[in-house]
N, C-alpha and C positions, 0 to 999 in steps of 0.2 A: 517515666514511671507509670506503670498500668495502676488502675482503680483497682480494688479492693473492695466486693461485697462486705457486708458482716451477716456471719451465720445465723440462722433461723432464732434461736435461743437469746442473742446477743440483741437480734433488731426485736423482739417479742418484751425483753428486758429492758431495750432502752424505752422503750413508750410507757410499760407500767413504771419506770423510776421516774421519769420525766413527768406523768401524771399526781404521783404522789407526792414528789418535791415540790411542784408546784402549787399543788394544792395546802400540804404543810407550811410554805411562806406564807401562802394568803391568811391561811387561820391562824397563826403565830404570827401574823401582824394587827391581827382585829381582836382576837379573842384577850379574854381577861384573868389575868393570873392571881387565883388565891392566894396569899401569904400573908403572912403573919409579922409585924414590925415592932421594934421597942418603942421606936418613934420617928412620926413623920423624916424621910431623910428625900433628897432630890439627887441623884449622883450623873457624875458627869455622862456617864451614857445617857442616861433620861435625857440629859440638857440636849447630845446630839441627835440620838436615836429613841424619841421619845415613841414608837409605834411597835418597838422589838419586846419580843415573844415576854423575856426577865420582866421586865419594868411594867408589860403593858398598858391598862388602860384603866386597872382597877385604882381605887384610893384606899390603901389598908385603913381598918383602926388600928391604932398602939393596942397591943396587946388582945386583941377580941379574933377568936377563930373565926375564918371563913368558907365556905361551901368551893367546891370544885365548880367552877360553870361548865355548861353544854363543852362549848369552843376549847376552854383546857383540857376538857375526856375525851374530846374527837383530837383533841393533839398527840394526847397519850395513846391513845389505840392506831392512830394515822402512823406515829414513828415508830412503832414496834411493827406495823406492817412492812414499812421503809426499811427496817432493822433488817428483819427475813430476805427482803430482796435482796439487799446489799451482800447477804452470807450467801444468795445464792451468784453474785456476780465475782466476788471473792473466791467460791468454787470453778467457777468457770474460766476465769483468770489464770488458773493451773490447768487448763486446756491448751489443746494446742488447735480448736475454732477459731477460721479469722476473725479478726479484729477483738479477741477475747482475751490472748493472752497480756502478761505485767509487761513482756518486753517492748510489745505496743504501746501500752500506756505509761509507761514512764521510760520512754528513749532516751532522758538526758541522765539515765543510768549507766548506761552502758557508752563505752568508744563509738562503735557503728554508730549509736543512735543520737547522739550529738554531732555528731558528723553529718547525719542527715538533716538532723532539725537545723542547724548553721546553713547548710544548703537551702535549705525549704524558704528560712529565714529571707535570706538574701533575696530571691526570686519575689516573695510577698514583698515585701517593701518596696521593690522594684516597679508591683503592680502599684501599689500605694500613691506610690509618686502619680502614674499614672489617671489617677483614682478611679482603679480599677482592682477586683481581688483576682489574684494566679487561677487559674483549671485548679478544680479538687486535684486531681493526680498530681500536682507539684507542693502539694501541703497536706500529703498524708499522715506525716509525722507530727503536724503541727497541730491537726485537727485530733489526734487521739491522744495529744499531749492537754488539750483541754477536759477530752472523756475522763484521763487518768485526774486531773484535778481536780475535777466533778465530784469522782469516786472518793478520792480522797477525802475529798471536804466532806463529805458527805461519810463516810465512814467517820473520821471524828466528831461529828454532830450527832450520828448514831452510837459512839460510846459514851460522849456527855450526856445526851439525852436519856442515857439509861440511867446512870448514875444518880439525874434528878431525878427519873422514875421512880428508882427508889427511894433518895434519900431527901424528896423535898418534903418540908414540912408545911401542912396546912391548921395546923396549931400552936407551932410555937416561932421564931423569927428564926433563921436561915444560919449554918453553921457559917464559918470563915472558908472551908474548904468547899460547901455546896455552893456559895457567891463567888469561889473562885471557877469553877465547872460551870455554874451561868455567866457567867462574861465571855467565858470562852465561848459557851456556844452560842453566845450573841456575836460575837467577832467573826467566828467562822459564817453564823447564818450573812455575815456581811459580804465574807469573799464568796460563798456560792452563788447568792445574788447577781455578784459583778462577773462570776463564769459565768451564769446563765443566760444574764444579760447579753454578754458579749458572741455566747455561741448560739444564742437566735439570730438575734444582729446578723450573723456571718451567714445563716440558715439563709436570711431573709434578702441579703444583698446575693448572695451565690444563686439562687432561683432568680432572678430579679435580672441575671445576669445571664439566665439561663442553661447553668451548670444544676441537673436537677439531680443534685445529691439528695434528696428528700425518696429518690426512689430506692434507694441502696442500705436505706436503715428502716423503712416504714416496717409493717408486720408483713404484710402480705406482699413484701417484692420480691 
């Protein structure tokens, strides 16, 4: 299987998404969320994920309204920039630009493309054993199969997150349906994490290995 650039548009998109995503875990893990409580509660995500965006770092009073900080207004304006990009990669997904289109990023859609990732599959493990990772060209589909989960998660973090744009209250305590759109988008901010994690990780061993896939997505290659 030959390499596959991605087009101008695509590598210019993945560094602005990559930069802002990154930047939004950092401040959604520090920053402090205004709300409003009837009374002190501790809920099991606190217990495991006591650093995540919902719960953060603040200590409500029962009942006493709270100011927006710095770090929660750069969150709210950081994911509405993230939003934009996102409808712009969504438009471009209905392109037929390499590496842009949905049939790439979600090949375990279709026959072909389960066909392929099953192949891809086999070959990586293979290296595994080895402990070694395949040539990029033997895990094309594998590798855009994490872009497409990227996206995805990241698309539904971008329509939670709007939801609470709108509908969080910073004066009165949290509906049942707005604590359920924050869980979620705590859960999800959990698997983009563990994509992110995992497709540096691959960045990092594949260079390391001397496979410089790093030139085929930057802006300027």
């Amino acid at each position: 299987m030959t390499e596959q650039a991605y087009a101008k548009p695509i590598r210019l998109l993945h560094s602005l998404l990559a930069l802002c995503m990154l930047s939004q875990i950092a401040i959604g893990e520090l920053m402090d969320v205004p709300e409003v409580e009837d009374k002190p509660a501790v809920s099991v995500i606190e217990w495991i994920m006591p650093a995540y965006a919902h719960e953060g770092h603040h200590q409500a009073v029962p009942g006493a309204p709270v100011e927006a900080t710095l770090g929660f207004e750069v969150h709210e304006i950081l994911g509405l920039v993230i939003g934009g990009l996102l409808l712009i990669r969504i438009m471009l997904a209905l392109t037929s630009l390499p590496g842009a289109n949905w049939r790439q990023l979600v090949p375990w859609v279709f026959a072909d493309g389960r066909k392929q990732l099953a192949g891809e599959i086999r070959v990586q493990m293979a290296g595994w054993k080895q402990a070694k990772l395949a040539p990029p060209e033997d895990g094309e589909a594998v590798a855009r199969s994490v872009h497409g989960l990227i996206l995805i998660a990241g698309i539904i973090m971008g329509m939670s997150g709007t939801i609470l744009y709108f509908g969080w209250s910073q004066t009165a305590p949290q509906t049942a349906f707005i604590e359920l759109v924050a869980s979620t988008h705590e859960l999800v901010v959990g698997v983009l994490e563990a994509l992110l994690g995992a497709h540096v990780l691959a960045v990092i061993l594949h260079q390391r290995m001397g496979h410089n896939i790093l030139a085929r997505i930057k802006p300027g290659g």
